[in-house]
C-alpha positions as CSV (number, residue, x, y, z in Angstrom):
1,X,177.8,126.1,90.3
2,X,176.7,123.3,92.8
3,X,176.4,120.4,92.0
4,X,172.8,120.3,93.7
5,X,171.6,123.5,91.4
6,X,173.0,121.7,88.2
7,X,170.8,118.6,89.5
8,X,167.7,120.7,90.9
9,X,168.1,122.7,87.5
10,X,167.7,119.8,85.5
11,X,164.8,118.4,87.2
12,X,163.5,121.5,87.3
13,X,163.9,121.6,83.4
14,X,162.0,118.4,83.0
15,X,158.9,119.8,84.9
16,X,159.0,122.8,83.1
17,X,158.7,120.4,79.5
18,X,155.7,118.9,81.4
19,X,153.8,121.8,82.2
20,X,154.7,123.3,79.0
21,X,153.0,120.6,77.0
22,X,150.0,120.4,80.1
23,X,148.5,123.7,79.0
24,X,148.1,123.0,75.8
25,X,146.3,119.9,75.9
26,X,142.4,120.0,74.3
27,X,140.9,117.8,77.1
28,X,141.7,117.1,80.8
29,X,142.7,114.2,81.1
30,X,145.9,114.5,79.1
31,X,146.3,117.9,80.7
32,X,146.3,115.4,83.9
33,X,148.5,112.8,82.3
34,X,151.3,115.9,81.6
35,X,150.5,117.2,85.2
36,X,151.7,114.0,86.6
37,X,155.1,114.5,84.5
38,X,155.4,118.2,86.1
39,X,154.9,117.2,89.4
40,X,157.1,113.5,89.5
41,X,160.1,116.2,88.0
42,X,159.1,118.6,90.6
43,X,160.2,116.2,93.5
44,X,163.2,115.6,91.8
45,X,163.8,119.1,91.8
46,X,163.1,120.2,95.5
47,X,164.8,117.4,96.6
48,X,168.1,118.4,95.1
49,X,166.9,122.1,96.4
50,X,166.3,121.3,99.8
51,X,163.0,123.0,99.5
52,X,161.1,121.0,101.8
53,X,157.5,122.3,102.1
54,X,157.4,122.3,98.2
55,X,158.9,118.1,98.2
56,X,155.6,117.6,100.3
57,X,153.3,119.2,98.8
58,X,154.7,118.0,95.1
59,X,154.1,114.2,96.7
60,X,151.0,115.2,97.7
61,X,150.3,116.9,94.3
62,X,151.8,113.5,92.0
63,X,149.4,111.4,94.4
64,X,146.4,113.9,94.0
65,X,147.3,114.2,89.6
66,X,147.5,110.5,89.2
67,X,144.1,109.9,90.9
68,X,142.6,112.7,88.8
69,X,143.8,111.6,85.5
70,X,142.2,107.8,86.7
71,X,139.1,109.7,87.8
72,X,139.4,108.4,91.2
73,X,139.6,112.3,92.5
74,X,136.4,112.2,95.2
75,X,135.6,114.9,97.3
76,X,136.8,112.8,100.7
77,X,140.3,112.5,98.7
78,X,140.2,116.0,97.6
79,X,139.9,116.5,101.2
80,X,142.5,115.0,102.9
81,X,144.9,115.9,100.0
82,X,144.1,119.3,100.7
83,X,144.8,119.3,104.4
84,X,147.7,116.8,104.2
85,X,149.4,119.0,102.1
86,X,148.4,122.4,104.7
87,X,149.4,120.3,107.6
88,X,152.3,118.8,106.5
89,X,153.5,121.8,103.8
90,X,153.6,123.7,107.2
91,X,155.5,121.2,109.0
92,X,158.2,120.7,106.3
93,X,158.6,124.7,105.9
94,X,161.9,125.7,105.8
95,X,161.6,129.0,103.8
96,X,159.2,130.8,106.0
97,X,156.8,133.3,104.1
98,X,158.1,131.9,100.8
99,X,158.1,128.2,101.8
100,X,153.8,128.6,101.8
101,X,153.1,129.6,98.8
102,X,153.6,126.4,97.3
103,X,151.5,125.3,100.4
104,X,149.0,127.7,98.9
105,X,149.1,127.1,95.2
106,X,148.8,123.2,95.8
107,X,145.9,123.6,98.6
108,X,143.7,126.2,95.8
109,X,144.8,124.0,92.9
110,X,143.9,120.6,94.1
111,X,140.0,122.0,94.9
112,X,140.0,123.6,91.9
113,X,140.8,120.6,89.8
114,X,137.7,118.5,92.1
115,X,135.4,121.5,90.7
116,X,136.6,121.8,87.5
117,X,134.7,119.4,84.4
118,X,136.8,121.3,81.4
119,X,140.3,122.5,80.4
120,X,139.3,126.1,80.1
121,X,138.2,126.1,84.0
122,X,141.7,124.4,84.5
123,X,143.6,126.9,82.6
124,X,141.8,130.1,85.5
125,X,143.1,127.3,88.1
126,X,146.8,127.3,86.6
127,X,147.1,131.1,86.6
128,X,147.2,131.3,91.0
129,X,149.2,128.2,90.6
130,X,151.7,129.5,88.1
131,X,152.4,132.6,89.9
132,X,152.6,131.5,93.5
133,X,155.0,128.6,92.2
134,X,156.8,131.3,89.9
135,X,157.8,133.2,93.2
136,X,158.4,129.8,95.2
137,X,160.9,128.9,92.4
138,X,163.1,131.9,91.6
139,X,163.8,132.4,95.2
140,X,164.9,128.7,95.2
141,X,166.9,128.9,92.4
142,X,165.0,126.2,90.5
143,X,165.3,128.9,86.8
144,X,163.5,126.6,84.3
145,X,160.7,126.3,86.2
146,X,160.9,129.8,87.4
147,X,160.8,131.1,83.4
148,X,158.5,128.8,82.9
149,X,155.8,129.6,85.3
150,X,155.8,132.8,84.1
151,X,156.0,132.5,80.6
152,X,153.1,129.8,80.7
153,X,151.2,132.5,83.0
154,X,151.3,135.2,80.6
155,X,150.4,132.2,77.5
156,X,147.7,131.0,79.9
157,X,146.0,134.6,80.0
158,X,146.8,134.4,76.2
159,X,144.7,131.3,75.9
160,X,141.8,132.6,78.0
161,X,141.8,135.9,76.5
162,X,141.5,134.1,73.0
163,X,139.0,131.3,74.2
164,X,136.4,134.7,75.0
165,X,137.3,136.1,72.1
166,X,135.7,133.2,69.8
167,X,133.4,132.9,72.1
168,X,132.5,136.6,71.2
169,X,132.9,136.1,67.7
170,X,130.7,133.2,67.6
171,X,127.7,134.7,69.3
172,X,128.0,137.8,67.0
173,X,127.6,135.3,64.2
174,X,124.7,133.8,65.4
């Protein structure tokens, strides 16, 4: 194997941990604080890929995480973020259709996590996110991350599916 797969791999393992531990966190900041882990790991890991559209748009999304989990995330900020990383993402593209949907996944995520007050609203933003990155990363090779975005999509459904089940259970009680 290459020595830039064993390296991307291993990066790629390390974002994986941090997203891992991201979904499960009870508020949003620390899902924030392990978002910023997932996406420093993530650079790491399309660098060694050479999977430039995702490198820019994972600076873009460590820049846009570390002002959310400070709560300097404005709607200006969210704004340029989001069309930095379009403009840019498309710029940098070097895997045609497959190269955008990290372009995508960032551009959706990053207004979703200016709208979003909870870590229930966060977890409907990380299924798009999971998925499009999912594709993005098996097709680069990057297999941690690839297993698990879709392991973490199919626990995130899990999660949601559970959070409107007590919610049912609760107003039955009442």
């Amino acid at each position: 194997m290459p020595a830039y797969l064993i390296i991307g791999n291993i990066f790629s393992l390390l974002s994986a941990l941090c997203i891992a531990v991201s979904v499960a966190q009870k508020s949003k900041k620390k899902f924030m604080f392990w978002q910023i882990g997932d996406t420093f790991f993530g650079t790491g890991a399309n660098i060694a890929l050479y999977a430039y559209a995702a490198l820019v748009i994972s600076i873009i999304c460590l820049i846009r995480n570390i002002l959310s989990y400070q709560g300097k995330l404005t709607k200006n900020i969210t704004v340029i973020l989001t069309v930095l990383g379009v403009v840019v993402g498309a710029w940098a593209n070097n895997l045609g259709v497959i190269g955008w949907f990290p372009i995508i996944a960032s551009a959706s995520y990053t207004i979703f996590i200016y709208i979003t007050k909870n870590e229930q609203q966060m977890r409907y933003a990380s299924i798009l996110n999971m998925a499009l990155w999912f594709i993005h990363c098996a097709y680069v090779q990057a297999y941690p991350s690839a297993i698990a975005n879709i392991v973490l999509l199919g626990w995130t459904i899990w999660q949601i599916w559970q959070y409107h089940k007590n919610i049912d259970k609760k107003t039955k009680d009442i």
